[in-house]
C-alpha positions in Angstrom: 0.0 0.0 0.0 1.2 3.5 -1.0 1.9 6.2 1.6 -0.5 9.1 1.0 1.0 11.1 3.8 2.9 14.5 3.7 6.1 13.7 4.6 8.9 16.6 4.4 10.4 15.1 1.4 7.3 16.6 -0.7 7.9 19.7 1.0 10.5 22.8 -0.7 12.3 23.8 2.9 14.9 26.2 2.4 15.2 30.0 0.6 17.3 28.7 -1.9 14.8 26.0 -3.2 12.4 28.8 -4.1 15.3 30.9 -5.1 16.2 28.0 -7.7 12.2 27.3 -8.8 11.9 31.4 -9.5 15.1 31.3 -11.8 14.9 28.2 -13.6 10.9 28.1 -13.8 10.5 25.6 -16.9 6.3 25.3 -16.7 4.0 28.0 -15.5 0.7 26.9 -14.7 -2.4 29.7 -14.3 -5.7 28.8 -12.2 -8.3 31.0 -11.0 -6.5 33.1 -8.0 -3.2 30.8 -8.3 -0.2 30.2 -10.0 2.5 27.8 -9.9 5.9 27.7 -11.4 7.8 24.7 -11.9 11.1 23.3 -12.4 12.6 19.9 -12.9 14.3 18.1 -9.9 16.6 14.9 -10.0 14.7 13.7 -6.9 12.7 11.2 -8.9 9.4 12.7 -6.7 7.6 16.2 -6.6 8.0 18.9 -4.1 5.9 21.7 -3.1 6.2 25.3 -1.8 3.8 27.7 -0.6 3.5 31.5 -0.6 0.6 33.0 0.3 1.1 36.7 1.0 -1.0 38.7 3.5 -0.8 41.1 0.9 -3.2 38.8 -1.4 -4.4 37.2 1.0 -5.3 39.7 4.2 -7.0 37.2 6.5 -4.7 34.7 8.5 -7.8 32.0 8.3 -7.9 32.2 5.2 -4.4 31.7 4.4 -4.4 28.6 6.5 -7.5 27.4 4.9 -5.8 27.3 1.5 -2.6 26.0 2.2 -4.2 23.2 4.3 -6.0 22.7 0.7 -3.1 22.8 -2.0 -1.1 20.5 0.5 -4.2 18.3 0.2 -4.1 18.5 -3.6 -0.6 17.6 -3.9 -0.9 15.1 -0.9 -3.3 12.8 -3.0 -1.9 13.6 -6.6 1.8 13.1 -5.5 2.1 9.4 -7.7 0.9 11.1 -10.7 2.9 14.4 -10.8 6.4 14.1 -12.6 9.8 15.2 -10.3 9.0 18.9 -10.3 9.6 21.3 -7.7 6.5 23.3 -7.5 5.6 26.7 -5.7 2.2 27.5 -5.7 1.1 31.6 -5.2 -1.9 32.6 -4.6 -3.6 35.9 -6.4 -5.5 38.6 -5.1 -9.7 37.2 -4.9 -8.6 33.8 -4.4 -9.9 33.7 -0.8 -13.2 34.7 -2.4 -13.1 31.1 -3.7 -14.9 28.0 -1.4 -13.5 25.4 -1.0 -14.9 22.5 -4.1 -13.5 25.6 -6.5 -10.0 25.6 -5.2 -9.7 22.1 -5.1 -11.5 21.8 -8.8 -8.4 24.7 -9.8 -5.5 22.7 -8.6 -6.9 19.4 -9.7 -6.9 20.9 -13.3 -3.6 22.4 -12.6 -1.7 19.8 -11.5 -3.1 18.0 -14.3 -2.6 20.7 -16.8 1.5 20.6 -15.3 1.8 16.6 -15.8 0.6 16.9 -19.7 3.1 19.6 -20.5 6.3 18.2 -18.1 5.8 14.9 -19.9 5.4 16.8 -23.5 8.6 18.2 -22.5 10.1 14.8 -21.5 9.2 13.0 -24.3 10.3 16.1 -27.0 13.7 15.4 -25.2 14.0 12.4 -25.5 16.6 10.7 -27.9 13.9 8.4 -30.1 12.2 12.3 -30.6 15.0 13.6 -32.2 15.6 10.2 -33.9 12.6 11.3 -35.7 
């Protein structure tokens, strides 16, 4: 049986982890209120970072609240995803958004970052440029 936990392996923990998603950002990915930037890691597993400003996001609760949901997403997509690091940012209105509609948004995101990492992949690969 798979883990489905949150371990801190899934987790981007130091400033320089962002630093390196920001400059080397391969996929951007655009929901309603969110956006996450993505790079490829050699860890053979996804990882996920967080910012969610109080300057989009005024309300402490409501910071919370989302977080606690995109780790959720990630938690229970983490087999699918490729070996990206991901940080997720939140927009200005997103805590307008309930619950079903963030979840709905990362779902399609996260699925939306699979189809173009392995598009990438494959477009890399050597029996692409065979062709």
């Amino acid at each position: 049986m798979s883990s489905q936990g949150f371990p801190r392996q899934l987790r981007l923990l130091t400033a320089g982890d962002y630093r390196r998603v920001f400059d080397t950002a391969a996929f951007k990915v655009h929901g309603k209120g969110l956006m996450a930037l993505a790079s490829p890691n050699d860890l053979g597993h996804p990882r996920l970072g967080l910012i969610f400003s109080k300057k989009n996001v005024r309300r402490a609760v409501d910071r919370n609240r989302l977080k606690r949901i995109a780790r959720d997403s990630i938690r229970l997509r983490q087999h699918r995803l490729p070996p990206v690091d991901i940080v997720l940012l939140a927009r200005r209105g997103v805590q307008d958004l309930d619950n079903a509609t963030v979840h709905r948004q990362l779902h399609g995101m996260w699925k939306r970052l699979e189809r173009e990492a392995n598009k990438a992949a494959t477009s890399d690969s050597p029996e692409a440029e065979r062709r």
